[in-house]
N, C-alpha and C positions, 0 to 999 in steps of 0.2 A: 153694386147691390141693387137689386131689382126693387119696382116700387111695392109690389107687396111685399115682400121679405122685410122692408123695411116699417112699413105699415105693420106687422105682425109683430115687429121687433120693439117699436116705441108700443104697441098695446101691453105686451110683456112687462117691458119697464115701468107704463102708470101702475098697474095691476104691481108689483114690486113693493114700489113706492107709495102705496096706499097702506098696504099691508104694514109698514111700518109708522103710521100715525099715529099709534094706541099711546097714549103718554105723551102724547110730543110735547107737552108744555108743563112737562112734572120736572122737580128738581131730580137730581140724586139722591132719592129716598129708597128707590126699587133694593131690595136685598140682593141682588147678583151685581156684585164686583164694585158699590156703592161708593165704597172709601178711593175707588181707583179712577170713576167715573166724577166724585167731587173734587178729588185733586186735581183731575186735569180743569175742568170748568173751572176752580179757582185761581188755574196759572193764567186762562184766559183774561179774567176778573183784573188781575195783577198787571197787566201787559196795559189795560186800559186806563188802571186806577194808579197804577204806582213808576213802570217802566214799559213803555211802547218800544222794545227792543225785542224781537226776534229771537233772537240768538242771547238771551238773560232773562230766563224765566224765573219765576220768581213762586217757592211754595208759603202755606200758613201755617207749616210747623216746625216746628225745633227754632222760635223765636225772633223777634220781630225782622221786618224788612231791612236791607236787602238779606235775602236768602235764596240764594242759588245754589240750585244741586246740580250734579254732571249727570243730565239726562239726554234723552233723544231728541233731534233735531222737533221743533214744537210747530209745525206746520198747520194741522188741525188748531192746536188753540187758538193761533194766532189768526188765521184766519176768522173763528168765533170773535177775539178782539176787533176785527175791524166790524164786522156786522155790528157788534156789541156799541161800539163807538157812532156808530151812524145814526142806526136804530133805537138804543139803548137796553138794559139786561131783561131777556127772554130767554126761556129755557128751550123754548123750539127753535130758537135761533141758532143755539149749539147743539141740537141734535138733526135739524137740517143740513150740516155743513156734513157731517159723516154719513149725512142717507144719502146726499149728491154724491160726494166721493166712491161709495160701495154702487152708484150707480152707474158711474163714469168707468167701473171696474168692471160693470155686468159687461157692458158694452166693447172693453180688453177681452174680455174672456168670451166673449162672441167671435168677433174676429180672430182670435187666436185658436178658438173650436176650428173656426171655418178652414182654417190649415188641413186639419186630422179627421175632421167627419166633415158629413152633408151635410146640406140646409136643415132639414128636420133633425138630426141628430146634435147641433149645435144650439137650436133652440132649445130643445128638450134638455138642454146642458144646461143653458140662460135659468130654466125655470126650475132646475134641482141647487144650482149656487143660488140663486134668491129664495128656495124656503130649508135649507137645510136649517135645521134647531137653532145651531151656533149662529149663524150668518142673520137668521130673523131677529136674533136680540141685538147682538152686536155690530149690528150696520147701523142701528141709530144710539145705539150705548156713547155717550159722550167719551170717547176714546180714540186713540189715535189706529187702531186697529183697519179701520175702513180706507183711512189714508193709504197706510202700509197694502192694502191689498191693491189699490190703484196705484201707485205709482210700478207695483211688483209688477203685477199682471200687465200691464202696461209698456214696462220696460221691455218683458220677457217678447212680447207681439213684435215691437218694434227690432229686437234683436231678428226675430224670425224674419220680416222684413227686410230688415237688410240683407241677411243672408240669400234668403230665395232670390233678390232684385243683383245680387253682388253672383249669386251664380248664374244668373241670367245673362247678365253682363258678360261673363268669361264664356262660356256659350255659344254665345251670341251671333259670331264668326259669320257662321255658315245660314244662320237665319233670320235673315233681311228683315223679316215682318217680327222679329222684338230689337226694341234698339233700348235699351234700360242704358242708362248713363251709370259712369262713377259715382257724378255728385247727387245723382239720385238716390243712391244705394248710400251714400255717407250721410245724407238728412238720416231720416232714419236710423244710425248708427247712434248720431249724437244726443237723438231723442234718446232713444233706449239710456244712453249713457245716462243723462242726466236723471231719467223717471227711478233706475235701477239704483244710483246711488241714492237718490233720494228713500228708496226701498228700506237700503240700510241704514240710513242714518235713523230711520223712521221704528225699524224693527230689528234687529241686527240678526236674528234667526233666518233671514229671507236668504241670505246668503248660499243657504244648500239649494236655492232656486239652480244658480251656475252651473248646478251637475246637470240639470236640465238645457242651459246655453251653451255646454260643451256638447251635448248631443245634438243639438242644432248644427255647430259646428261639424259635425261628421257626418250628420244627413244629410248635407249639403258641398261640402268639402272632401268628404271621405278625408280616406287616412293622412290627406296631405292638408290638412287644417290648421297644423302647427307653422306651416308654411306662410299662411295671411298674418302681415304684422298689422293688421285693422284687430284682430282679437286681442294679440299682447298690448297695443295701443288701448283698447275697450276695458283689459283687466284693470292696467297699471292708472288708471282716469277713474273710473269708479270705482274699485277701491282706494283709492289715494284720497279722492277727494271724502268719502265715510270716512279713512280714519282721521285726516286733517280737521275732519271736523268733530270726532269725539277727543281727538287732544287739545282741541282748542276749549273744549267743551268742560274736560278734567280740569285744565289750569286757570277757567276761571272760577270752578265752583265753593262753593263753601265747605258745602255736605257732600261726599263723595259714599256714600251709603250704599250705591248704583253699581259701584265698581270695587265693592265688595262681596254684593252680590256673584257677581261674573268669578273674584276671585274665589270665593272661596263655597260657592255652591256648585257652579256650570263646571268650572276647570276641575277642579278635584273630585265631583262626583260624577261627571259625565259617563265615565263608563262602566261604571257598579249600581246607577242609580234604580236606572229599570228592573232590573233583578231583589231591590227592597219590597216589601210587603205594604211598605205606604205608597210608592211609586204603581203599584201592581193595583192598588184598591182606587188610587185616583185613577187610573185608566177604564177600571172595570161601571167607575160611577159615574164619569164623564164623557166617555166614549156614545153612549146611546145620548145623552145630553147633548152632543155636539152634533154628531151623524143623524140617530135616531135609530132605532135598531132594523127600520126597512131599509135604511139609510145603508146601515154597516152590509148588511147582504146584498141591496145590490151592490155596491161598490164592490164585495165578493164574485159575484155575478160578470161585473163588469173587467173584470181582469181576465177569465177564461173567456170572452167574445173579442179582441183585440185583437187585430189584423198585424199582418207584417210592416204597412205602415202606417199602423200607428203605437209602434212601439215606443215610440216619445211619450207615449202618455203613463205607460210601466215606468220606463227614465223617472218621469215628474215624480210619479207616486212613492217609486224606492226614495229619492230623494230625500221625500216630505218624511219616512220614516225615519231617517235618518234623525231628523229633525226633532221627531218622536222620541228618540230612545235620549240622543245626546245633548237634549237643550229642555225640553219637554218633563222628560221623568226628575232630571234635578230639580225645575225648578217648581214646578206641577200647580201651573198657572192654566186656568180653562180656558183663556182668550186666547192663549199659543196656539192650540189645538187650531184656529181661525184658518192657518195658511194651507193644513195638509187634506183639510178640504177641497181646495181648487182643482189638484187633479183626479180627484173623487168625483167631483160634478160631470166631469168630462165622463168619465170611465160610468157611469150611472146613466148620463146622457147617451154614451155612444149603446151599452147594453138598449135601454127602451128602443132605441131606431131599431136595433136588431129584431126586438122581438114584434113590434109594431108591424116586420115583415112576413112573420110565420103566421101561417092558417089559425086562425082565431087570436091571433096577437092582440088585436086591437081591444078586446075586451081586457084581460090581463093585465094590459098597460094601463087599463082605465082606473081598474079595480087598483092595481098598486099605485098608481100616483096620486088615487083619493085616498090610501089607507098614509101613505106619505107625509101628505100635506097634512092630516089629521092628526097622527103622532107628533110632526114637528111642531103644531101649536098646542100638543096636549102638552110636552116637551116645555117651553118656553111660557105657557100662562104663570108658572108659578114664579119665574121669575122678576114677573112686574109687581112681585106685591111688596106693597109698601111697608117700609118699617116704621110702624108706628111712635114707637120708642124715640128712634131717633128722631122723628118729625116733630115729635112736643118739644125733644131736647133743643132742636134748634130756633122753634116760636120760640121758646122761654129764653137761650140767650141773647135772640135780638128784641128783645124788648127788655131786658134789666138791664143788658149790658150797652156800653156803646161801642163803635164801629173801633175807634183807638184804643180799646183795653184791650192789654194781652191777659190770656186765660190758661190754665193751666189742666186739663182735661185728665182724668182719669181713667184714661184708654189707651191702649196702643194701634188704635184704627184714627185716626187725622179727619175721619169726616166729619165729623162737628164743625170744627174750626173750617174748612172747607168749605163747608153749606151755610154758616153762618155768617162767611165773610170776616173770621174775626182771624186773629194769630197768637201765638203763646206757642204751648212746649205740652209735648205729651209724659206723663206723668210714669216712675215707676218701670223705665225701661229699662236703664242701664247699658246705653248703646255707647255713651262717646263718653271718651276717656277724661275729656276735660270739665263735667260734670259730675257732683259727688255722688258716688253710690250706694251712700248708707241713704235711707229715702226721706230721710225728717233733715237732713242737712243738702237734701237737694229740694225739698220746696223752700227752705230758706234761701236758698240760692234764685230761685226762681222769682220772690219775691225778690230779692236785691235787687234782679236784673229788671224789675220795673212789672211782672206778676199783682194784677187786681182780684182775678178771681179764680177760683176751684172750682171746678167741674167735674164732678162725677156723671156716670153717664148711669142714670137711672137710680142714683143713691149707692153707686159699685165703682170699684180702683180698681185697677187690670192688675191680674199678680195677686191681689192683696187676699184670697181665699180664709183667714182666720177674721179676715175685717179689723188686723189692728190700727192699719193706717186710715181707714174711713171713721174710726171712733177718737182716734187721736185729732182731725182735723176736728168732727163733732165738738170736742170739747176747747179745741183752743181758738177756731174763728166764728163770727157771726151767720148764722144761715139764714140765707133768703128761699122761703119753702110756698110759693104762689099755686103751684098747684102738687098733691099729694105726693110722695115719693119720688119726687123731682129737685132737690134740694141744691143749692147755688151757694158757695160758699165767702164771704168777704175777706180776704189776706189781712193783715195787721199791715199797718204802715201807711194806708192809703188815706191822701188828703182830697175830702169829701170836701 
């Protein structure tokens, strides 16, 4: 890499990396994905304050410590917990750790452009994955998302590495002036292996990436691909190693909640889901949310200018729909949507170099990459606004309450307890079998198990629409009402 290329490339990334300071030192207050963004910060929290284990993370709901759910390998928290541990709790501490990561990812997907396009059209790639909608919020969203994009993207480079260095190699014969080694071409192999597992353990949707490292495989091997035992060695290692680690991961959790989701939303509705009218309205709402709708046309755009080769970049994108129709429309989660971007950026990237070469391109390109970057922060402003609601709710339980009382929340969102560092049991769900579900003999239960306070979440019980269960507690415990319509409620039993 040449000295300006490279010069151009780190300007890109501060310019990136500035762009996402707005908030850096706010909690999980922001309205988009808030309950999903304080859960992870408080498994960080947990890791520092209760278990510095890795691999036993530890949530604040469904009742006191230890509580372990079978989730995804916690590489982001856990890193937060060591900063956390040094430094001690900063809120831009955990959202610095996923704006390096999404940045370490620009830099994969630099090198990985540089495969399929030119110099300019690789850049111009760099600067449409750092402002697409999704990517602007969700590369410092405290979330393990940004991770998942780096070690993907990553993996995926390094596979292409190998491959290009490993055909070079067989090659090679006849052409004195490349001499690429085995163990050169096997570094790289083992990178890949390790970044891509870590992919899935991280995300387990990444996995349709491989329709993309099988076509590596034949871009480079043709039809005799099946033939390299470095691929079947590559599959049987990173996949082995993801699922070794979500069964280790099932049998020790508590709450398996995670992998009920898988069973009974992904597997069963995988291929009827896209075709529902709820499935079809979160695409229609999230889609310009994620892309931006200059976003969505070029990436249209970008699919009729693809050269013969770079048809690896069709490969990725069918892939990612995939991804779309069978992981995506069940479970119709916005931050999914994050991976099928990547080879969008590319495909968006490689159109602008096209057009930047026709007779008056240059204007054109200008005019759309500023109407772009415009939309993508008209896009995403609304997502930093803060919920007010919850931000009194959580002043008011750290100062009535203390850090050891568990609570009992009258919501089936967990951010409370999250943001306010506290643990208890959310109220009125009727998810686990071994908890009553008539709901007057489940906050008795709740109190037995050592339950100090009620928490509604604004004077409101999730469920509770006639408000007979908010007027039943009204009358039978003590309310603490310190600021208006915020009321806190005392359990009976508790020795003051």
């Amino acid at each position: 890499m040449r000295n300006k290329e490279k010069y151009i490339l780190i300007f890109l990334l501060l310019i990136i990396l500035v762009s996402r300071l707005y908030h850096i030192n706010v909690p999980p207050l922001e309205i988009e994905e808030s309950w999903r963004q304080a859960d992870t910060e408080s498994m960080a929290r947990n890791f520092v304050e209760y278990d510095f284990n890795p691999l036993r993370p530890n949530l604040n709901y469904d009742g006191p410590l230890p509580n372990i759910p079978a989730l995804e390998i916690q590489v982001t928290t856990f890193v937060i917990a060591i900063l956390y541990k040094l430094f001690g709790h900063h809120y831009f501490l955990a959202r610095m750790v996923p704006i390096i990561f999404f940045l370490i990812s620009c830099v994969y997907l630099y090198l990985l452009a540089r495969k399929y396009l030119n110099i300019r059209g690789a850049l111009l790639s760099l600067v449409v994955y750092g402002f697409l909608p999704l990517n602007l919020y969700y590369s410092r969203a405290i979330m393990p998302e940004a991770g998942a994009l780096m070690f993907w993207i990553g993996g995926i480079y390094y596979f292409e590495l190998w491959a290009e260095t490993r055909y070079l190699t067989i090659n090679s014969a006849n052409k004195p002036a490349v001499k690429p080694t085995i163990k050169s071409a096997i570094k790289p192999l083992i990178i890949s292996m390790v970044l891509f597992s870590l992919a899935l353990m991280t995300k387990p949707p990444v996995v349709f990436g491989a329709i993309f490292l099988l076509y590596i495989c034949f871009r480079y091997f043709g039809r005799q691909w099946p033939a390299r035992p470095e691929v079947w060695i590559y599959a049987a290692v990173t996949l082995g190693l993801a699922l070794a680690y979500y069964v280790y991961s099932a049998s020790l959790a508590e709450y398996k909640f995670s992998l009920g989701i898988t069973r009974d939303i992904i597997l069963r509705k995988a291929l009827t889901a896209f075709y529902t009218p709820e499935s079809q309205m979160f695409f229609l709402k999230n889609g310009p949310r994620a892309w931006g709708i200059i976003g969505l046309l070029l990436t249209l755009a970008g699919v009729f200018t693809v050269r013969k080769n770079q048809i690896g970049l069709l490969v990725w994108l069918g892939a990612m729909l995939l991804e779309l129709l069978l992981i995506v429309a069940p479970i119709r989660a916005t931050y999914y949507l994050i991976f099928a971007l990547v080879p969008c950026a590319l495909l968006i990237g490689n159109f602008l170099d096209r057009l930047l070469a026709l007779p008056g391109g240059k204007v054109i390109s200008l005019a759309l990459a500023f109407l772009f970057m415009l939309e993508s922060f008209a896009y995403v402003k609304p997502m930093y606004t803060i919920n007010e609601t919850m931000a009194v709710q959580k002043k008011l339980v750290e100062e009535l309450t203390a850090p050891s009382d568990l609570l009992v929340v009258g919501s089936f969102d967990p951010c409370l307890l999250s943001l306010s560092g506290r643990r208890g049991w959310r109220y009125n769900l009727g998810m686990y079998s071994f908890i009553p579900q008539d709901p007057y003999q489940e906050l008795a239960y709740y109190i037995e198990q050592g339950a100090k306070y009620f928490v509604p979440i604004q004077g409101k019980v999730y469920g509770d629409d006639k408000r007979e269960l908010i007027r039943y507690i009204e009358q039978n415990y003590p309310k603490i009402e310190t600021v208006q319509g915020y009321p806190i409620y005392v359990l009976k039993g508790i020795n003051k």
